[in-house]
C-alpha positions, 0 to 999 in steps of 0.5 A: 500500500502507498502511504505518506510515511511522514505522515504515519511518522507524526502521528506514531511519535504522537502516539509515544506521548500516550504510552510514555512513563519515567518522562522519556521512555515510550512503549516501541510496539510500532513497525521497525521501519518507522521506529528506524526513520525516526531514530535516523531523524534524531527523536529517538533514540537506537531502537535496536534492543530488547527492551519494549522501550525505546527512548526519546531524545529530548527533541522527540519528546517535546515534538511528540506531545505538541503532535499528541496535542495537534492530533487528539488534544481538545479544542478550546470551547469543545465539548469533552 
């Protein structure tokens, strides 16, 4: 299937601000190809391990909960 991969990026660097526990780490249940692209673009960091975590640099963490906030935050005056 064709995708924009860029796309699939944002939103699953979004989704590791959902799982994210001792601030920086996140739960790496993610296609490795993924995981791969955003290590090679400095959010994360080696995914290459046997933990289930994979950690994130700290560029990665602010731009993962500004994409987890963009993506499935409230907007102001929304209902909840």
């Amino acid at each position: 299937m064709d995708y924009d991969e860029n796309k699939v990026e944002e939103v699953v660097l979004a989704l590791m601000y959902l799982t994210l526990h001792e601030e920086v780490r996140a739960w790496k249940g993610f296609d490795f190809r993924v995981l791969d692209r955003l290590y090679e673009k400095g959010f994360i960091r080696d995914p290459k391990s046997k933990a289930r975590s994979v950690v994130l640099t700290e560029e990665g963490r602010a731009r993962s909960e500004e994409l987890f906030k963009k993506h499935f935050g409230h907007r102001q005056g929304r209902a909840r």
